[in-house]
N, CA, C and O atoms as a GROMACS GRO file, in nm:
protein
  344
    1UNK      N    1  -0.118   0.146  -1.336
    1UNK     CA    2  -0.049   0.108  -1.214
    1UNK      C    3  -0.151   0.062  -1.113
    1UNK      O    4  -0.247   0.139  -1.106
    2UNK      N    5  -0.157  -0.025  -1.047
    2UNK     CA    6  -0.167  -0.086  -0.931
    2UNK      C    7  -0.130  -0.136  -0.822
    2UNK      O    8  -0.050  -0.230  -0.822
    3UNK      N    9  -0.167  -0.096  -0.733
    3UNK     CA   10  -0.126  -0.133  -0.592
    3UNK      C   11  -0.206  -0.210  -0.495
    3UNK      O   12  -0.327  -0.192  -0.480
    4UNK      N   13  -0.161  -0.265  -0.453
    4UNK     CA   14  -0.238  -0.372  -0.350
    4UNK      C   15  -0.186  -0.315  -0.187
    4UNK      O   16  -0.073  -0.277  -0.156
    5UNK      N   17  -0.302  -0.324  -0.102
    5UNK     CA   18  -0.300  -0.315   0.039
    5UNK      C   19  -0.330  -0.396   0.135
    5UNK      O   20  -0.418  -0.352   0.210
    6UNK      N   21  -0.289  -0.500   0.162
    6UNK     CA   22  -0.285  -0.596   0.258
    6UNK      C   23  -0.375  -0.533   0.382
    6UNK      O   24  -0.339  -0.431   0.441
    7UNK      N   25  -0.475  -0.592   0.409
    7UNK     CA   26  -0.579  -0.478   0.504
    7UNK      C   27  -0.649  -0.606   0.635
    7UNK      O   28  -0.668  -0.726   0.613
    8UNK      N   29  -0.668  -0.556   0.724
    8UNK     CA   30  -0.802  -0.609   0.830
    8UNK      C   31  -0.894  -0.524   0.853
    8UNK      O   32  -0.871  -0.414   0.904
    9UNK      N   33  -1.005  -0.565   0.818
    9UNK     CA   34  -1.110  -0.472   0.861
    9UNK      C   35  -1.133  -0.406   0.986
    9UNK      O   36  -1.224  -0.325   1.003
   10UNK      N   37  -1.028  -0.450   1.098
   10UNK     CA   38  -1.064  -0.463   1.235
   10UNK      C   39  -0.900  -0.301   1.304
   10UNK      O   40  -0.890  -0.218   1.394
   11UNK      N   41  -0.843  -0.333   1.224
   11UNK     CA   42  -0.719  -0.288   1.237
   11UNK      C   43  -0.692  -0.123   1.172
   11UNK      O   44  -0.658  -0.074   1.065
   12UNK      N   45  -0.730  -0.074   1.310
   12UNK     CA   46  -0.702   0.090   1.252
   12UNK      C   47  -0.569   0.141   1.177
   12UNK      O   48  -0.583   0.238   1.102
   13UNK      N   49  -0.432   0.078   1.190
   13UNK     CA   50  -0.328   0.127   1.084
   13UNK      C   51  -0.389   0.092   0.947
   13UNK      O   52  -0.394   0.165   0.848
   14UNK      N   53  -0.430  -0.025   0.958
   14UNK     CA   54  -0.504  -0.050   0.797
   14UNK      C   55  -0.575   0.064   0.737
   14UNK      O   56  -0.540   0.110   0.629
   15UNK      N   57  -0.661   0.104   0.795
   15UNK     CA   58  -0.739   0.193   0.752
   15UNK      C   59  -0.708   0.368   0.761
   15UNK      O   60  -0.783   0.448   0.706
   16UNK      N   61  -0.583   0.409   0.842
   16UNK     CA   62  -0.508   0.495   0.847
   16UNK      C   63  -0.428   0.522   0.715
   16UNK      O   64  -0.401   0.628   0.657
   17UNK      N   65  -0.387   0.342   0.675
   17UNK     CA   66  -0.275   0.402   0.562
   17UNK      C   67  -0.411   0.390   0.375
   17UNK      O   68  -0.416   0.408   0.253
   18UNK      N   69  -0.466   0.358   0.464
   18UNK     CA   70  -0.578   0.361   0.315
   18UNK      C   71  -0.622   0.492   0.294
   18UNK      O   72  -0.617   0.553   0.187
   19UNK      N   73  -0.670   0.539   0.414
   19UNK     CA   74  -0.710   0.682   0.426
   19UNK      C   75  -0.570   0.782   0.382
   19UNK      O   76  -0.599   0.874   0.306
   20UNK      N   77  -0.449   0.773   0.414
   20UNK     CA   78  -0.317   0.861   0.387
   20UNK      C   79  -0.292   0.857   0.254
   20UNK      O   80  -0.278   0.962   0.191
   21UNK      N   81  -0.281   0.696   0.178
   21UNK     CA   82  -0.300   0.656   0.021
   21UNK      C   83  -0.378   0.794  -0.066
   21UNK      O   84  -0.335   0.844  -0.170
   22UNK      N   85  -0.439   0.815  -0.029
   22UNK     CA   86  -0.590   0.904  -0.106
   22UNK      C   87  -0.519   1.017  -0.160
   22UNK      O   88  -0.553   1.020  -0.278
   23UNK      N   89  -0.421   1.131  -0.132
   23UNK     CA   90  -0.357   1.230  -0.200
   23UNK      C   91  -0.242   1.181  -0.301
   23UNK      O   92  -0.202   1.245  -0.398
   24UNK      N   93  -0.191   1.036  -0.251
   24UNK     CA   94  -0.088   0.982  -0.371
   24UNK      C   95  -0.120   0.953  -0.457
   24UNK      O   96  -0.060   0.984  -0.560
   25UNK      N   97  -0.274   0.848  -0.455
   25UNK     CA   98  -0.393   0.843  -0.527
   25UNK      C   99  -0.409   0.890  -0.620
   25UNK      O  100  -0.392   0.845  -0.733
   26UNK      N  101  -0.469   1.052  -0.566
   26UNK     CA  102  -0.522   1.199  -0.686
   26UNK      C  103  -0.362   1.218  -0.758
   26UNK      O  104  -0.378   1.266  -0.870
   27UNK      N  105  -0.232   1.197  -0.731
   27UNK     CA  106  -0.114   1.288  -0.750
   27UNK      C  107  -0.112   1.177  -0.857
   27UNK      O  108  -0.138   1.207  -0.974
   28UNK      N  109  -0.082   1.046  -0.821
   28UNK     CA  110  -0.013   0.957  -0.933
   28UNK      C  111  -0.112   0.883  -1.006
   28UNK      O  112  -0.074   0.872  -1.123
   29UNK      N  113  -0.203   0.837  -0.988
   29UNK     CA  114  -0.307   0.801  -1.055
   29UNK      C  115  -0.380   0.629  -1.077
   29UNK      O  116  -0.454   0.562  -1.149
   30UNK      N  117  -0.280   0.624  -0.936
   30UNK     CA  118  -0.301   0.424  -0.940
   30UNK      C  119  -0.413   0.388  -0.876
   30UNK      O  120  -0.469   0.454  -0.789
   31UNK      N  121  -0.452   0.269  -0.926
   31UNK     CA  122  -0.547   0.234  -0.861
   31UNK      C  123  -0.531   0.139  -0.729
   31UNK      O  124  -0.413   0.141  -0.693
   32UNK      N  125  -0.601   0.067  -0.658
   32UNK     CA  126  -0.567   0.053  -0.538
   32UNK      C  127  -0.654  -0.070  -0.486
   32UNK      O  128  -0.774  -0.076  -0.458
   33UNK      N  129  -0.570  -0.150  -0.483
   33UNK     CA  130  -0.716  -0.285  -0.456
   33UNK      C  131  -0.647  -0.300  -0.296
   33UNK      O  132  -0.541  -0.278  -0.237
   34UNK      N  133  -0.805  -0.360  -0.268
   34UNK     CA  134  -0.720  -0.395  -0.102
   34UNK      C  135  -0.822  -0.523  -0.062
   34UNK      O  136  -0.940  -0.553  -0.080
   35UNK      N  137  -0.733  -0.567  -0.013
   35UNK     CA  138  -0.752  -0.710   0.042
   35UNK      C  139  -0.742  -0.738   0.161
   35UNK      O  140  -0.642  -0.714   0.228
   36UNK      N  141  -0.866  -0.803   0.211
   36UNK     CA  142  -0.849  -0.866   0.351
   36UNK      C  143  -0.757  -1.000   0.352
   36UNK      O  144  -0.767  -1.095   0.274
   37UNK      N  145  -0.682  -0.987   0.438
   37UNK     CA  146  -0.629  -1.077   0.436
   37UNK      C  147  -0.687  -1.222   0.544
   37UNK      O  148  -0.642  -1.335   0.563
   38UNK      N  149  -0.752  -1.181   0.573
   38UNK     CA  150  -0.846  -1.286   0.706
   38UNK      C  151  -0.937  -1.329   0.603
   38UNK      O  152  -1.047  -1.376   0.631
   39UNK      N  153  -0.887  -1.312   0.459
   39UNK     CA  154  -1.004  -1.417   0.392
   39UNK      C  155  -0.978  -1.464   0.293
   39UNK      O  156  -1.033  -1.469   0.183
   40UNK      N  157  -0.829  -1.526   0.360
   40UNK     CA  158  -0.732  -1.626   0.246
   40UNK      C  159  -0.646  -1.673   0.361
   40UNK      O  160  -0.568  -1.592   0.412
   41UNK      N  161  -0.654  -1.808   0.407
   41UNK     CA  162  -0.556  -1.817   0.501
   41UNK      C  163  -0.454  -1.857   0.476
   41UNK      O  164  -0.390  -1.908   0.568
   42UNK      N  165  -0.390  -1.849   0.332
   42UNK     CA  166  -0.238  -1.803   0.258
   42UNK      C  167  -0.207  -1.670   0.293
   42UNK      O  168  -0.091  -1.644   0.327
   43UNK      N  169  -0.300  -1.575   0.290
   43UNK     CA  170  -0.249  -1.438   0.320
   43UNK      C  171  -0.200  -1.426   0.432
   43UNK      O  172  -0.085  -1.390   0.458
   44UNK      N  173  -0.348  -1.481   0.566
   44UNK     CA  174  -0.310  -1.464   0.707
   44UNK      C  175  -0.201  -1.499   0.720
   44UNK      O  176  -0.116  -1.420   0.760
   45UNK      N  177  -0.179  -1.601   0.696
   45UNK     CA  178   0.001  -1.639   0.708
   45UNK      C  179   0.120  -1.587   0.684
   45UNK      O  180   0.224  -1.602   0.748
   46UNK      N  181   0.097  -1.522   0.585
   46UNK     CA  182   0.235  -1.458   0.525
   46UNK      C  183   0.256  -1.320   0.520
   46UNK      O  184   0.354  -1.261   0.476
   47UNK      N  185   0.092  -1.246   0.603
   47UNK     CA  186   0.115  -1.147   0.628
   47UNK      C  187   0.075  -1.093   0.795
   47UNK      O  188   0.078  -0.974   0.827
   48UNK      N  189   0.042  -1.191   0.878
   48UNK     CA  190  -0.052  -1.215   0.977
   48UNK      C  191   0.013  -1.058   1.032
   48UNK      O  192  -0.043  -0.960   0.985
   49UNK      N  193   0.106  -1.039   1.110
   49UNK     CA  194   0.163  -0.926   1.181
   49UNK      C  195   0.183  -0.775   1.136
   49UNK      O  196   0.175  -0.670   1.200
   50UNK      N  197   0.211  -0.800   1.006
   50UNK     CA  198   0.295  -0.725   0.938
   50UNK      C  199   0.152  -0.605   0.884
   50UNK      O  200   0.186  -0.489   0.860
   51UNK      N  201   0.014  -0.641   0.870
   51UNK     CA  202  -0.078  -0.562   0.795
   51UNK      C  203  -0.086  -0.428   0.871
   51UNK      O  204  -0.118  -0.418   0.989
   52UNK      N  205  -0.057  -0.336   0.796
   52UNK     CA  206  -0.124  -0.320   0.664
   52UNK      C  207  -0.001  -0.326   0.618
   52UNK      O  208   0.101  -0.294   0.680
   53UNK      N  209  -0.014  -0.386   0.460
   53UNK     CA  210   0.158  -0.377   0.374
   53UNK      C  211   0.100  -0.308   0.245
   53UNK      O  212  -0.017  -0.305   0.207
   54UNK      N  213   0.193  -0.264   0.197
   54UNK     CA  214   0.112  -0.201   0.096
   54UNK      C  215   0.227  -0.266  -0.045
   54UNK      O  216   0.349  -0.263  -0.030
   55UNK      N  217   0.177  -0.309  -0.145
   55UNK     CA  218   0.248  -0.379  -0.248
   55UNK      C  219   0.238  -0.312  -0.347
   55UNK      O  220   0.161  -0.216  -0.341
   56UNK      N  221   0.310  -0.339  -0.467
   56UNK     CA  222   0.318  -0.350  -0.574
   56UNK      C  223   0.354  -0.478  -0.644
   56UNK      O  224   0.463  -0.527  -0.615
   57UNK      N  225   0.285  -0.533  -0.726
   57UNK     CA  226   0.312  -0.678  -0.744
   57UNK      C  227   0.339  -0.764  -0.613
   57UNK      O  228   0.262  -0.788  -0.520
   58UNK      N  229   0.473  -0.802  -0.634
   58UNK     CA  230   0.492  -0.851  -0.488
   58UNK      C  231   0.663  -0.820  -0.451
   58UNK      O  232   0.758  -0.891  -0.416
   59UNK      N  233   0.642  -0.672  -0.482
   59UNK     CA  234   0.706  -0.597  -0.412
   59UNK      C  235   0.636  -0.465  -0.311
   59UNK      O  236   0.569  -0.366  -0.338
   60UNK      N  237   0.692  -0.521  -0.184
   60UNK     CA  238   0.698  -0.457  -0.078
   60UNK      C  239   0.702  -0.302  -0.083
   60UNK      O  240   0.794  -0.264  -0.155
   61UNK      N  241   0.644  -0.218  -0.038
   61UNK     CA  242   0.662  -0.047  -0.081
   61UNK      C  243   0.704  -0.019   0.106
   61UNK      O  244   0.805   0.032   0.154
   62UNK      N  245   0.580  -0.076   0.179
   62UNK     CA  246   0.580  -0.037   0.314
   62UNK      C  247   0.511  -0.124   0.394
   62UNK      O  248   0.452  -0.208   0.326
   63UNK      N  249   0.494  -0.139   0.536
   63UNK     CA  250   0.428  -0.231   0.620
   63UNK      C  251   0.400  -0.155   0.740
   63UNK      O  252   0.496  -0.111   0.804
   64UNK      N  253   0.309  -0.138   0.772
   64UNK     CA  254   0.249  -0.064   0.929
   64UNK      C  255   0.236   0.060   0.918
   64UNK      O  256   0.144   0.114   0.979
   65UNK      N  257   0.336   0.147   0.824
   65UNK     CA  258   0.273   0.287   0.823
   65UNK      C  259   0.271   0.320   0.723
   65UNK      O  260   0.312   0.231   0.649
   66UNK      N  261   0.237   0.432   0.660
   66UNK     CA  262   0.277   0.511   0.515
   66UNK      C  263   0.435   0.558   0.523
   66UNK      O  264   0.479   0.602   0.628
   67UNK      N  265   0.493   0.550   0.439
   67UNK     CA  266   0.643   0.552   0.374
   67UNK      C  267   0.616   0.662   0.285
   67UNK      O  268   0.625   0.630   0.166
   68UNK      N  269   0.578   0.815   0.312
   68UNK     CA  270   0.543   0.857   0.146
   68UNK      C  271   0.666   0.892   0.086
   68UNK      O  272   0.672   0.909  -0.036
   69UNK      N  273   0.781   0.906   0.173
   69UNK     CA  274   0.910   0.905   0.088
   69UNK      C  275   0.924   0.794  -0.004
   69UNK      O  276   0.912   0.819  -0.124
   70UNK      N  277   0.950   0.657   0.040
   70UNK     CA  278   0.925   0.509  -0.026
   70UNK      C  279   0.900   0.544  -0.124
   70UNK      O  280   0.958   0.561  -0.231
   71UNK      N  281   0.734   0.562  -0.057
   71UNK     CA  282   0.621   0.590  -0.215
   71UNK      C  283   0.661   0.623  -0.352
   71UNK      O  284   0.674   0.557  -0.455
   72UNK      N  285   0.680   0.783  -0.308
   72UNK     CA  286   0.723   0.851  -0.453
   72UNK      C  287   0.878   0.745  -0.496
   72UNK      O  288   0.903   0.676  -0.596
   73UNK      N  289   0.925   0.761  -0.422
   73UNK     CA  290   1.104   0.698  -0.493
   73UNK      C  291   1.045   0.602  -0.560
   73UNK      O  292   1.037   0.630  -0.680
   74UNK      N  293   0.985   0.469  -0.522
   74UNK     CA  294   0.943   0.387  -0.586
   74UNK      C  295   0.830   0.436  -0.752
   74UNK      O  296   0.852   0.372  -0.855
   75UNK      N  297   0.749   0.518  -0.753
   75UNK     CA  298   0.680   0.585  -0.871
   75UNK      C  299   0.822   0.602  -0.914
   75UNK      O  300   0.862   0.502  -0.973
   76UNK      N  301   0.910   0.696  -0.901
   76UNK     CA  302   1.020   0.746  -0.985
   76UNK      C  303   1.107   0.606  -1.032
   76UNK      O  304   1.099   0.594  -1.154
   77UNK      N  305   1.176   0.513  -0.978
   77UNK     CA  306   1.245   0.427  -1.008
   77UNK      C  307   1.198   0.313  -1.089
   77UNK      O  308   1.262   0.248  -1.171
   78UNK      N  309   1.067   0.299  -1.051
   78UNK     CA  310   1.009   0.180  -1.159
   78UNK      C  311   0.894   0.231  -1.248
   78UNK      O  312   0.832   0.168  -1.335
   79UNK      N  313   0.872   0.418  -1.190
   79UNK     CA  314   0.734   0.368  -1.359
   79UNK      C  315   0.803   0.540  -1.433
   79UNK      O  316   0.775   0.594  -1.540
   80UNK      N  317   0.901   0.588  -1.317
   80UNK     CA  318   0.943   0.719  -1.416
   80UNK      C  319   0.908   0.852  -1.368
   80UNK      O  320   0.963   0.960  -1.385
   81UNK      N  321   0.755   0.801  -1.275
   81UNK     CA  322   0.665   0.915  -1.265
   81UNK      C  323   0.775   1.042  -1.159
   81UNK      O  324   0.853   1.001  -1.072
   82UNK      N  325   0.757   1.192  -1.191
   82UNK     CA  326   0.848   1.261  -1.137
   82UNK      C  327   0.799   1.228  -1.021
   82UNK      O  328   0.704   1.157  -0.988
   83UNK      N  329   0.941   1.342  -0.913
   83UNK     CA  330   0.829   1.280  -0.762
   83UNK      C  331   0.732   1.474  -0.727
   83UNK      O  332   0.758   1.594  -0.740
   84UNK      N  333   0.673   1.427  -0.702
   84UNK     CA  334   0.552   1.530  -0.600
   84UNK      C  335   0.563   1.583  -0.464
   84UNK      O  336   0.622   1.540  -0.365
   85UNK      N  337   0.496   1.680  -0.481
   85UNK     CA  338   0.508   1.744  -0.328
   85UNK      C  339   0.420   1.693  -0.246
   85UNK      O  340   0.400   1.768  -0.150
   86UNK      N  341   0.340   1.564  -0.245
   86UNK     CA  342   0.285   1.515  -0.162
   86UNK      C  343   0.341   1.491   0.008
   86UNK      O  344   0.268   1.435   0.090
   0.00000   0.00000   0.00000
């Protein structure tokens, strides 16, 4: 599993929900790429406001904060995984 995080280096929610990521992380076991988006100006565009988003493919999980309800539902509905007491 993989997840993508729509990120600015400059932008403390970015780095809030990267930092919150880290116990869902250890629980479910995905890995986690993150991307600036100020260094694709396809991204800036389509994500300019909205960062941090946090994806799966290119489905949407959350945008601006951590969702850890989202989170898990989403592990449970598309890969099975039970949900956690995270």
């Amino acid at each position: 599993m993989k997840l993508t995080l729509m990120f600015r280096e400059y932008c403390s929610l970015c780095h809030n929900m990267r930092e919150q990521l880290m116990p869902y992380q250890a629980e479910y076991g995905f890995e986690l790429e993150v991307v600036d988006v100020d260094e694709d100006p396809v991204l800036e565009q389509k994500y300019d406001e909205l960062v941090p988003v946090l994806l799966d493919g290119e489905t949407e999980i959350c945008h601006w904060f951590l969702d850890g309800e989202r989170l898990k539902e989403h592990f449970t509905r598309v890969y099975g995984l039970p949900s956690s007491n995270t």
